[in-house]
N, C-alpha and C positions, 0 to 999 in steps of 0.2 A: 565486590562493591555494587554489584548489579543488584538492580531491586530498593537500594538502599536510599530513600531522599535523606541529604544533605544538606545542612543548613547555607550552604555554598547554591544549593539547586533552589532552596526558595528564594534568598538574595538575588541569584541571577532575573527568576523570573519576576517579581516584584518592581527589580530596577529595569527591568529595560522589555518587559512582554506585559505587565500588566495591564496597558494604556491599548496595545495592538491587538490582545486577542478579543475578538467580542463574546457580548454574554453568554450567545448561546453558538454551539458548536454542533457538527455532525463531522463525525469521524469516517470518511470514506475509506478506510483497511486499517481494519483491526482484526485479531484472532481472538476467538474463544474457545477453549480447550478444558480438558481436564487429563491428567495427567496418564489417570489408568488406560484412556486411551491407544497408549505407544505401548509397542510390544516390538523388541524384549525390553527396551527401555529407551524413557523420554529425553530428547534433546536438552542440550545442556542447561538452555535458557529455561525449559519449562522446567526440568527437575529442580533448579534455584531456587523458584517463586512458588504461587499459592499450586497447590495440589488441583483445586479447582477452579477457573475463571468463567463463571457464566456473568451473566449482566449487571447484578447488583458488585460482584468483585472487579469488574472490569471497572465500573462506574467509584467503585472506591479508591483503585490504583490509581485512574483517569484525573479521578479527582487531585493529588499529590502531582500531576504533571499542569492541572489545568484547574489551578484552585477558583471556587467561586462560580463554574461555568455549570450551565446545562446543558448536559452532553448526552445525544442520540448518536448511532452511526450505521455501519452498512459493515456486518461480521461475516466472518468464516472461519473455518477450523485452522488451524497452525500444519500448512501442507510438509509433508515429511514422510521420505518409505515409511517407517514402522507404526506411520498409524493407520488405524483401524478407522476408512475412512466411512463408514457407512453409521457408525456408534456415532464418528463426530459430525456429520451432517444431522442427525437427529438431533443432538445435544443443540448444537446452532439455532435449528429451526423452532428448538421447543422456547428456549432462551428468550429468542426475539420476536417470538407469539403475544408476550407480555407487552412490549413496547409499541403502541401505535405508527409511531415515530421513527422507529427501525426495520432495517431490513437484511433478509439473510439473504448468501450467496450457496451454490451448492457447488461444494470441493468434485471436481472431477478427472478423472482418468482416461486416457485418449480410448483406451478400447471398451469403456463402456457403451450400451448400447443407446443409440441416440431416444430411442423409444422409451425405456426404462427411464433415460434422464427427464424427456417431458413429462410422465408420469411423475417422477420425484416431485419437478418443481411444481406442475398444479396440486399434486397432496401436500406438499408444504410450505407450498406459497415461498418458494424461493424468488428473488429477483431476477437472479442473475446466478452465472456461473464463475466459479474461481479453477482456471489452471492453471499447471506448474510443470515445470522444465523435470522433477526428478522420477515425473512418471514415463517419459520417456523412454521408447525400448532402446532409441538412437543413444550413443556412447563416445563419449564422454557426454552426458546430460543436457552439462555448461556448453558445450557445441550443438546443442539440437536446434533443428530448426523449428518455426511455430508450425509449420503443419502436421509435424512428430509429436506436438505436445495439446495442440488444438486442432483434433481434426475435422477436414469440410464437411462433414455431416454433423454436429456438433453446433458449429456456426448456422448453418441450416436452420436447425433446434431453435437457435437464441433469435435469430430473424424472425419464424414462426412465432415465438411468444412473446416476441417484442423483451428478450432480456440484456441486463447487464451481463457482460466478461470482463474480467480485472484479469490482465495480462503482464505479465512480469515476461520483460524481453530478455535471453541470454544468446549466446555467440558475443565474441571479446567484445565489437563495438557497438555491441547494441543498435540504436537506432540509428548509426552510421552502416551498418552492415545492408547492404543493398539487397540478400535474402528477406531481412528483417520489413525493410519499406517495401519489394513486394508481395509479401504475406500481406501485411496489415494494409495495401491499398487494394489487395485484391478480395480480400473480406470486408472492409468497409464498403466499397463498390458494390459488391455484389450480395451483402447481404444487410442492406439501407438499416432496415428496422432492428439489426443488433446494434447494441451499445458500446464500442470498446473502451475500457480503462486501461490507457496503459502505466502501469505501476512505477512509483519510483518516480515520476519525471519523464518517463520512456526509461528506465533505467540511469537517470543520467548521472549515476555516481561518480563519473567523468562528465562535465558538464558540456564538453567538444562531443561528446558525440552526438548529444542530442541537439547542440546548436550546428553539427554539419548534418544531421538528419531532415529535421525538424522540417524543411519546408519540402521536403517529398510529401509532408501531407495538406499542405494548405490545402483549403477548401472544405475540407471532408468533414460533415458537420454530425457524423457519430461518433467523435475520438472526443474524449477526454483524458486527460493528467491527471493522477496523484499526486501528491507532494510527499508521500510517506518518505521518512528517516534518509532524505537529501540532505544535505547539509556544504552542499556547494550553490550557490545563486544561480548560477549563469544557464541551466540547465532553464528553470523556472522562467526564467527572464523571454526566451528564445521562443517555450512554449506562450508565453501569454502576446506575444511581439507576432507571433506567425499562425496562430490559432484562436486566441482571443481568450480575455481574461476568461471569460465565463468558461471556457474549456480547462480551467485547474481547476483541483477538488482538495481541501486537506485530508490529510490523513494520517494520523501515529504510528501507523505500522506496530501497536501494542502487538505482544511484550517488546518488540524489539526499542519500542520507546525506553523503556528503565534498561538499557544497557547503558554503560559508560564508554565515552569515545565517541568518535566521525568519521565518516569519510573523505577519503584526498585524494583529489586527482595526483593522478602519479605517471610522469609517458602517456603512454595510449592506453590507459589504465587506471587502476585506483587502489588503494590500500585503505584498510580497517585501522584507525589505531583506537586500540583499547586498553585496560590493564593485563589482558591476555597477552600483548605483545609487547609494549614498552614498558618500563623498569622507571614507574613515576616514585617509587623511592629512595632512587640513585639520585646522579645528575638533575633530573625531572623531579627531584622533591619539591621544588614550587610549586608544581604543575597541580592543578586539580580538576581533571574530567568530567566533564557536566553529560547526563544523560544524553543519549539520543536524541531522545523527544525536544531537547529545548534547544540543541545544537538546531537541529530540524525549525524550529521554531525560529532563530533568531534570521535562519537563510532565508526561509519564506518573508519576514518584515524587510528584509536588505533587501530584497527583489522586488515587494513592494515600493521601497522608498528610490530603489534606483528608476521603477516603472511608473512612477508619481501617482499611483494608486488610489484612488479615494475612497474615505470611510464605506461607503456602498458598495462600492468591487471587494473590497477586505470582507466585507460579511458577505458577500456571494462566495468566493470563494470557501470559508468559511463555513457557512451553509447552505447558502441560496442555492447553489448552481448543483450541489448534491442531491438535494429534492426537487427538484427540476427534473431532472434527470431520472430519478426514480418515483418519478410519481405520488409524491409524500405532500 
């Protein structure tokens, strides 16, 4: 059912998001990919959908999550071992060549060479940098720490060129993890002129962690939030209470928006539910699963409406505060 709009997904979003999202949008994490890129073969979500997503496909998907809207954002490739990560940063960078409006991120590897990477981003006008916990040599991954996966030379890099890093936090509790807040205050300290995005909320797919985290970073006026593919409030709530509206950024987290299902805090934890794991034809036959994307979407209006939010912060959010940031 992934991939698949639903006449249940237009209803949702007509009755209860049409009025909230504004006209125009910027997508702060989204992927673009194409499929031939993974070797030996592509992740489950990219093998479902289109074979290719550059700008204009992403722009037609985006469209069925986000009808009516004009939508820019800020891409990178779909981080994963078996891709050929040097294909998909060019594919990226060629993609959002075309778009005034948009900007790319360049996928990177801890043991790339910090030199090579400056070189990348002034030839292709990268923004920023995207890392990921599964380049990691440290093992299990999902336990690595950010200096394993971002290392200090790298940060260095993004200070020097004044770039964006979109950081996806892993270790169990994320931004509660006391490793996690002195990484990220010890790089924003120390390397002022990089940008951090931390992804997800801070991860807050458990919204305690980021609300026991969260004020290890007051002050620090290079962080920014995602919102991508949250779908619990309190996460959102904690960062705009302790950092300030203008530090969230939306985001779809495309393709993982057209999946069906959310996430739920569970313990000190969280669980996926999808059609991969519950049985919505048994028991659950009422049940009908709304994408990601508008789960994602209805947390962000509830975290507005409980943060009494006004028309002006919603489109910062929204867009304002993403080109701000990146210089658009």
């Amino acid at each position: 059912m992934d991939w698949q709009l639903l006449d249940s997904d237009r209803d949702l979003f007509h009755r209860e998001l049409d009025s909230f999202v504004p006209a125009r949008v910027f997508d702060a994490h989204a992927h673009l990919y194409e499929a031939a890129q993974f070797h030996p073969q592509s992740p489950p979500l990219v093998a479902s959908g289109p074979a290719s997503v550059g700008l204009d496909e992403y722009r037609r998907r985006i469209a069925e999550l986000l009808p009516g809207r004009s939508v820019s954002g800020l891409f990178f490739g779909f981080p994963h071992p078996a891709l050929d990560m040097e294909r998909a940063n060019g594919f990226v960078s060629a993609e959002c060549a075309s778009d005034s409006a948009s900007r790319a991120l360049m996928l990177v590897r801890p043991d790339m060479d910090p030199e090579f990477i400056r070189e990348s981003v002034r030839r292709f006008r990268f923004a920023g940098l995207k890392c990921y916990h599964t380049y990691a040599a440290h093992q299990p991954t999902f336990e690595a720490p950010i200096f394993s996966y971002l290392p200090e030379p790298q940060m260095e890099i993004a200070h020097q060129e004044r770039l964006a890093v979109t950081l996806h936090l892993v270790r169990p509790r994320a931004l509660a993890d006391p490793a996690n807040q002195h990484a990220i205050r010890h790089y924003a300290g120390r390397y002022p002129d990089a940008r951090l995005v931390l992804a997800h909320a801070a991860r807050g797919f458990n919204p305690h962690h980021t609300i026991e985290g969260i004020e290890t970073l007051r002050g620090l006026r290079n962080i920014w939030c995602d919102t991508s593919a949250v779908t619990e409030a309190g996460a959102i709530e904690a960062i705009a209470r302790t950092l300030g509206v203008d530090r969230l950024l939306f985001g779809s987290d495309f393709p993982v928006s057209h999946m069906r299902g959310r996430a739920v805090a569970i313990g000190d934890s969280f669980l996926w539910l999808s059609p991969a794991n519950v049985d919505f034809t048994a028991a659950y036959a009422h049940v009908q699963p709304a994408w990601v994307g508008l789960e994602s979407l209805r947390t962000l209006k509830l975290a507005a409406f409980h943060l009494h939010l006004s028309d002006t912060q919603i489109e910062d959010i929204f867009y304002r505060s993403a080109q701000a940031l990146l210089g658009i």
